[in-house]
N, C-alpha and C positions, 0 to 999 in steps of 0.2 A: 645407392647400392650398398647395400652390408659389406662389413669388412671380413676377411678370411685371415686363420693363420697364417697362412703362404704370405699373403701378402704383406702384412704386417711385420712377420720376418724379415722378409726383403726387400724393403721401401727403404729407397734411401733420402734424406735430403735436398733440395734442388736448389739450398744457396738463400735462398729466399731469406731477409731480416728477419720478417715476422714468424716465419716458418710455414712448415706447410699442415694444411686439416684437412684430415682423411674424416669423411663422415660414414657412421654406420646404422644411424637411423633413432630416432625421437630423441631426439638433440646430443646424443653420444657422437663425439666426436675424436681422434687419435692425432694430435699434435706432435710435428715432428720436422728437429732442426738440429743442429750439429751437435748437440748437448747431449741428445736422446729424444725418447718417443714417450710421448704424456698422453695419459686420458684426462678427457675433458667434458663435465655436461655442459650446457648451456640450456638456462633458464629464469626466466621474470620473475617476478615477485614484490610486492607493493608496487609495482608501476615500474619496475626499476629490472635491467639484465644483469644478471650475475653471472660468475663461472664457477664450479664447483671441480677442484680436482679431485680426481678418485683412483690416484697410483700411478707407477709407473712401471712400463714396458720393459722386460719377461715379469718383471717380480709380480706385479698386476696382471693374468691375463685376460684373454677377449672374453672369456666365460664368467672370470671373474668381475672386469667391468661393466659388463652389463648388468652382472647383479646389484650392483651397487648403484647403477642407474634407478634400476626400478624400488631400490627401495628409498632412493632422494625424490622420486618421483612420488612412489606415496605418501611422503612425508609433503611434499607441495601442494599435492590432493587434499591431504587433513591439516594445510593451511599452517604447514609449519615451515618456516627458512631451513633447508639441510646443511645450509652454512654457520645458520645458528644453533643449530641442533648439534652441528660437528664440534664448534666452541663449548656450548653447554656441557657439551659429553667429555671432553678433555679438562673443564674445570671440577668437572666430578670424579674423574677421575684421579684428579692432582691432589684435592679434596680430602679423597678416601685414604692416600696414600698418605697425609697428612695422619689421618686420625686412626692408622691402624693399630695397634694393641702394643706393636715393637716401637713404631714411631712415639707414641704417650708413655711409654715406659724409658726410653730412651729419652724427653725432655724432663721426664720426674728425677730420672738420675741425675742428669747434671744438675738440675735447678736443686735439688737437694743434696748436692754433693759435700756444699762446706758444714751438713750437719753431722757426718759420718765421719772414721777414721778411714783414710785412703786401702788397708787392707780392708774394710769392709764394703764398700763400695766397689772396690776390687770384686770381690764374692759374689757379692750383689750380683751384679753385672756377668759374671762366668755364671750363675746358676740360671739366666736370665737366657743367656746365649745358647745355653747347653739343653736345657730342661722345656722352657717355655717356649720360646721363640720359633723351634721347629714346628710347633701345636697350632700356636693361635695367633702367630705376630704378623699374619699377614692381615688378619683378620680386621676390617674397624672394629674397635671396640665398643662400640654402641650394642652390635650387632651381637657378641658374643656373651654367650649364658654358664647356668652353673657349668653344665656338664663339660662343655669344653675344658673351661679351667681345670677341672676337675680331673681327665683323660692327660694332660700335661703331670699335673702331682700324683696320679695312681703311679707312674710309668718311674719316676724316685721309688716309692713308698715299694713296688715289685722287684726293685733291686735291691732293697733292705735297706735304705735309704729315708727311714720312715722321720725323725725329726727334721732333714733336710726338706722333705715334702711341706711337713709343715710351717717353717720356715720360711718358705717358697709362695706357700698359699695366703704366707701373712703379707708377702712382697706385693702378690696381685691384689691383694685388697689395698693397699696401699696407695697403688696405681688406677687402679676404679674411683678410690675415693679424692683420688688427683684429678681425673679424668671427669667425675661429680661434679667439681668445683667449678671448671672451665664449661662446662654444657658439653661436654665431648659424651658423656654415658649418662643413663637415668639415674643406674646404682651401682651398690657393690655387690655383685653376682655372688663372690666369695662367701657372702653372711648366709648363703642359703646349704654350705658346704659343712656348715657345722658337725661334727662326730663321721664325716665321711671318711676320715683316714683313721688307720691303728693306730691305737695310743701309742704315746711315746715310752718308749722303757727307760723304768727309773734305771736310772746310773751312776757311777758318781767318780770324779777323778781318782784315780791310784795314788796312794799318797802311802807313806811309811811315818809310821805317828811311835813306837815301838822305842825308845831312848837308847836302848845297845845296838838297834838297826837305824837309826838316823848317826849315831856315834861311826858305824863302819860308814854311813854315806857320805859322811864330813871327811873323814881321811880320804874316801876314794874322792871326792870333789877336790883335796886340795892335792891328792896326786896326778892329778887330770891332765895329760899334758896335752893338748889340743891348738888349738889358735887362740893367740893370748886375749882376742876380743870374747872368745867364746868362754874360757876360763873365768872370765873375771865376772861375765852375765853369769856364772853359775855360782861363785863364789857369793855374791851379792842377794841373787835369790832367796836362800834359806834366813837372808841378815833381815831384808825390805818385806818378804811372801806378797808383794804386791798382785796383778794378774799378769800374765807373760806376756801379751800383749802393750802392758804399761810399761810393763820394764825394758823390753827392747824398743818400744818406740820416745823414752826419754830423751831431753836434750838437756843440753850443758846448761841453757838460760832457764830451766826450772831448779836445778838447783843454787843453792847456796850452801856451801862446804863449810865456808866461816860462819855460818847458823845454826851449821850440822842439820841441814831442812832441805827436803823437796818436795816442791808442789806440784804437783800434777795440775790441767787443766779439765777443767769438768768434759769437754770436747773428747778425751779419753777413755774418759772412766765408765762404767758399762751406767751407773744412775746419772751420770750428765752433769755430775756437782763437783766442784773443786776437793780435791784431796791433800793431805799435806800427811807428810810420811816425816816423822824424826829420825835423824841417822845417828845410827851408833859412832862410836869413834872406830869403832872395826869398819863399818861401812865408810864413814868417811878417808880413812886410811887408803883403802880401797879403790874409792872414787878418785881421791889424790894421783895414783899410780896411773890411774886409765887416763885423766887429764892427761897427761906426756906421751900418751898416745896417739887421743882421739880430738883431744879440748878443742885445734883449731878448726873444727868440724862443728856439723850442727848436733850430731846426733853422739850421745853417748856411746852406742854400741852400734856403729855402722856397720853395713852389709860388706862381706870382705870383698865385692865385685865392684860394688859402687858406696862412694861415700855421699849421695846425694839420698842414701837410702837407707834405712835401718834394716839391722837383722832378722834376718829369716825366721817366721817364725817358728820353723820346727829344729831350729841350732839346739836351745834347750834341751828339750827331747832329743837330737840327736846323740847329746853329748852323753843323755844319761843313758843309752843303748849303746851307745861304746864302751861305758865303765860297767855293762853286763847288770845294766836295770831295765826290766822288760817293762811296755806299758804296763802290763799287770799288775805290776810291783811298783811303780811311782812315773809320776808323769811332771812336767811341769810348776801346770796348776795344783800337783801335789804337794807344794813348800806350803801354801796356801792353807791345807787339814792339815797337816805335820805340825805348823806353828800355834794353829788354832788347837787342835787335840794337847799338844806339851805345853801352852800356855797355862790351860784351864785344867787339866787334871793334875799335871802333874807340878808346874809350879805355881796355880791356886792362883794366877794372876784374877783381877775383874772382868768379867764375862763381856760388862760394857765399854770396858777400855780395848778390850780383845777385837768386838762388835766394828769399834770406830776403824783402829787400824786396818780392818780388814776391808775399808771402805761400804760396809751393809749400813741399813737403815735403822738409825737409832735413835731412840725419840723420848724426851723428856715427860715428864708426870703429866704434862699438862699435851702432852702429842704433840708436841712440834719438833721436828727434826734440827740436831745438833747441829751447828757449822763445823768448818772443816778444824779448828781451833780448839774445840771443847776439847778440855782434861787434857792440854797440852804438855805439862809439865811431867803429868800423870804417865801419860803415854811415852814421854820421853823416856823417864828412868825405868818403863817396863821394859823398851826398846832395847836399853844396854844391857837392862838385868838377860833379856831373850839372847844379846851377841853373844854377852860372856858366857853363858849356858853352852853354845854350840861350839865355844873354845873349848870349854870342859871336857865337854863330850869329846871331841875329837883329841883330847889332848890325855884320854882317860885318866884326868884329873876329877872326873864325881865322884859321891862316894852312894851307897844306898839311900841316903835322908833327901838326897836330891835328884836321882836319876829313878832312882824305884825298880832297876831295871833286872 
């Protein structure tokens, strides 16, 4: 006799070990013992009885189990186990979830994490979370094509966001071509994206390159009265113009003071090659002060929240927007033109000694790129001639033969 709601609502238990089985016809059955009320089929297969369960009582109802009857039932008919078919489907399941677009990008991070600096991986990872992930991470990525990709970077590039998009779309290629590697995707979807976003606009950092306007920025740098970690990263900048990301994430064990030398490690630097920076005695002076600071630390210029961490990187910038310099007017990575512009025009230093320091790509007659060493001595006495210059200046000790100003 069929089972009813009524009754299955209030059927209670009769004690029994096994429990009790309510039948409701072609092998559905309602098992029910102090636990709760189970459905159940019952049916053969290679020669053999199995049980299939198919939920449980309210969550499961009678309308619902039977469907699920009849379609274990069809699957017995076209000669398939519905217990293996249940297994199958849960390994495919677990499968997919392995290989979806968020999962492969999330094992590319870590697995290439010690090739980045921890703020870029950082980036990484938030444009990841913010931009892509809500689009296509649930996606396998087997499965997913250009446009997709594509609807993730439009949705940057429409908030004006247009180099971050592109950015962004280098990341997913990155990730396809990771995903290539392992048999997880045939290709990189991204290469079919080519000229799909607006160009990027040229720009260029704000810098003050001007001798009587870098002179008032050297006074207001050394009247800066801020947090003395922050003063001394700013004091330093216009001496090193290395890139602000180098400068704040320096530590004590690349420099040497008694060398008057710091070496960056290629793992920094934006071409991946060792850099070596000569220090003036203004900078080394400098460094000396911060040592009685910072020295028992890893980091030269630690984050004032945590010393496990280097400084923020928009302290820089901050600083120079309190002493009433807009981006407009100079940023950061502006000591960087500032040093480059005053070296070469105005005090006639070598274009390729200018080149090295700056960390860019400089290459012998024969093409091959200098080490980190080349014109070492060279570089050094341009170094001091560059500190003592920006004492002058600040100290309106030039005169017109050397400031031009």
């Amino acid at each position: 006799m069929a089972l009813t709601d009524t009754f299955i609502r209030k059927v209670k238990p009769s004690g029994a070990s096994a429990g009790d089985k309510h039948t409701d016809g072609q092998a559905l059955h309602l098992l029910v013992n102090a636990a709760g009320k189970y459905w159940r089929l019952s049916y053969r297969f290679d020669g053999k009885q199995k049980t299939l369960a198919l939920g449980v009582y309210p969550q499961v109802s009678l309308a619902q189990a039977r469907t699920r009857r009849d379609e274990a039932r069809k699957l017995i008919a076209d000669g398939v186990d519905p217990m293996r078919a249940r297994s199958d489907n849960k390994l495919a399941k677990a499968n997919e979830a392995a290989t979806t677009f968020e999962s492969v990008a999330r094992t590319w991070l870590t697995k290439t994490a010690p090739s980045r600096a921890e703020s870029t991986q950082k980036k990484n990872t938030t444009w990841l979370e913010r931009n892509v992930f809500p689009c296509i991470g649930g996606m396998p990525i087997s499965t997913i094509g250009p446009r997709d990709v594509l609807r993730a970077v439009q949705t940057m590039e429409s908030r004006g966001a247009i180099e971050s998009a592109h950015k962004v779309k280098q990341l997913c290629g990155q990730i396809f071509r990771f995903a290539v590697a392992g048999q997880l995707a045939d290709r990189d979807v991204t290469a079919d994206l080519r000229g799909a976003l607006a160009v990027i606009p040229r720009s260029h950092y704000a810098a003050i390159t001007e001798p009587k306007d870098v002179a008032n920025l050297m006074r207001s740098i050394f009247g800066y009265a801020g947090h003395p970690y922050a003063v001394a990263a700013l004091k330093l900048s216009p001496l090193v113009f290395v890139r602000p990301g180098e400068l704040r994430s320096a530590e004590w064990t690349e420099l040497d003071l008694d060398a008057a030398e710091w070496r960056i490690p290629g793992s920094k630097m934006k071409m991946k090659a060792d850099h070596l920076v000569p220090l003036s005695a203004q900078a080394v002076a400098l460094l000396r002060s911060v040592h009685r600071m910072t020295g028992d630390g890893r980091y030269v210029f630690p984050s004032i929240r945590s010393s496990d961490r280097c400084m923020s990187e928009n302290t820089i910038n901050a600083a120079l927007r309190s002493m009433g310099y807009s981006k407009e007017v100079m940023t950061a990575h502006g000591f960087r033109a500032m040093a480059r512009t005053i070296l070469d025009e105005v005090l006639g230093e070598r274009v390729d000694l200018i080149e090295h320091q700056l960390a860019h790509a400089v290459k012998d007659p024969n093409g091959r790129a200098y080490n980190r060493t080349a014109h070492l001595p060279a570089r050094r006495s341009m170094m001091q001639r560059w500190a003592d210059y920006l004492d002058a200046l600040r100290n309106d000790a030039c005169n017109r033969q050397i400031c031009l100003a």
